[in-house]
C-alpha positions as CSV (number, residue, x, y, z in Angstrom):
1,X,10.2,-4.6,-15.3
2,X,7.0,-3.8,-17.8
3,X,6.4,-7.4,-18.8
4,X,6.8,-8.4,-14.6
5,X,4.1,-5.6,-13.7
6,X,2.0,-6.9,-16.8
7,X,1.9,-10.8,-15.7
8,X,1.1,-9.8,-12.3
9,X,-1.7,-7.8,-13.3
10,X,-3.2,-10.5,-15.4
11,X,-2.6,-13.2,-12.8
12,X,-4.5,-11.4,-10.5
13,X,-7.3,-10.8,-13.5
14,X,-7.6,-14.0,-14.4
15,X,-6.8,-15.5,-10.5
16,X,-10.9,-16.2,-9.8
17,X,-12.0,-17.4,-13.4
18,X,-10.1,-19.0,-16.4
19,X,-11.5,-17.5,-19.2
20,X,-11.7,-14.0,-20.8
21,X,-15.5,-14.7,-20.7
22,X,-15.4,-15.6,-17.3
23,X,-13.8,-12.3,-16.9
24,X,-16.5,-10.4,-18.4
25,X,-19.6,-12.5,-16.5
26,X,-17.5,-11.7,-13.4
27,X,-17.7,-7.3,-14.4
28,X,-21.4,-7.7,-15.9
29,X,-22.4,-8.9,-12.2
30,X,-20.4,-6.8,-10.4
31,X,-21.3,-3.8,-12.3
32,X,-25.1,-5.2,-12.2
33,X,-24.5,-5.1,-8.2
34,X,-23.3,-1.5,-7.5
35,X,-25.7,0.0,-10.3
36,X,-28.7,-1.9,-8.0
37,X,-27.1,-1.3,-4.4
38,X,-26.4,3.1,-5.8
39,X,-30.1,3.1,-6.9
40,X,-31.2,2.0,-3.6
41,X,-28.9,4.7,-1.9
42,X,-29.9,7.2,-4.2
43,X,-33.4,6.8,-3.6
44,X,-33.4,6.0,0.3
45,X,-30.9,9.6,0.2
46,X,-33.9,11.2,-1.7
47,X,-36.5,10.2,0.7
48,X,-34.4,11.1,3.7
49,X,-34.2,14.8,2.5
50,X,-37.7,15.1,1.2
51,X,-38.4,13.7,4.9
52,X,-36.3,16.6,6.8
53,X,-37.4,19.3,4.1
54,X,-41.4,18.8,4.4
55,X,-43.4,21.4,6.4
């Protein structure tokens, strides 16, 4: 049942590149992405309350 669960997980893993190091390129950009795209959030949140908090 372990080894079932495993080789699903890693087909899935390894499904959209074929290499370990495509793999890693694949987290580096993704991680890259929602680092950028929180940023943004986190700074359009900041303006929206300094907006509603100003006299």
């Amino acid at each position: 049942m372990f080894k079932s669960i495993l080789l699903v997980i890693l087909i899935i893993l390894f499904q959209g590149c074929a290499t370990w190091s495509g793999v890693k390129q694949d987290s580096k950009t993704a991680w890259k992405a929602t680092k950028d795209t929180s940023s943004e959030a986190y700074q359009g949140v900041k303006k929206s309350i300094h907006e509603a908090t100003a006299d």
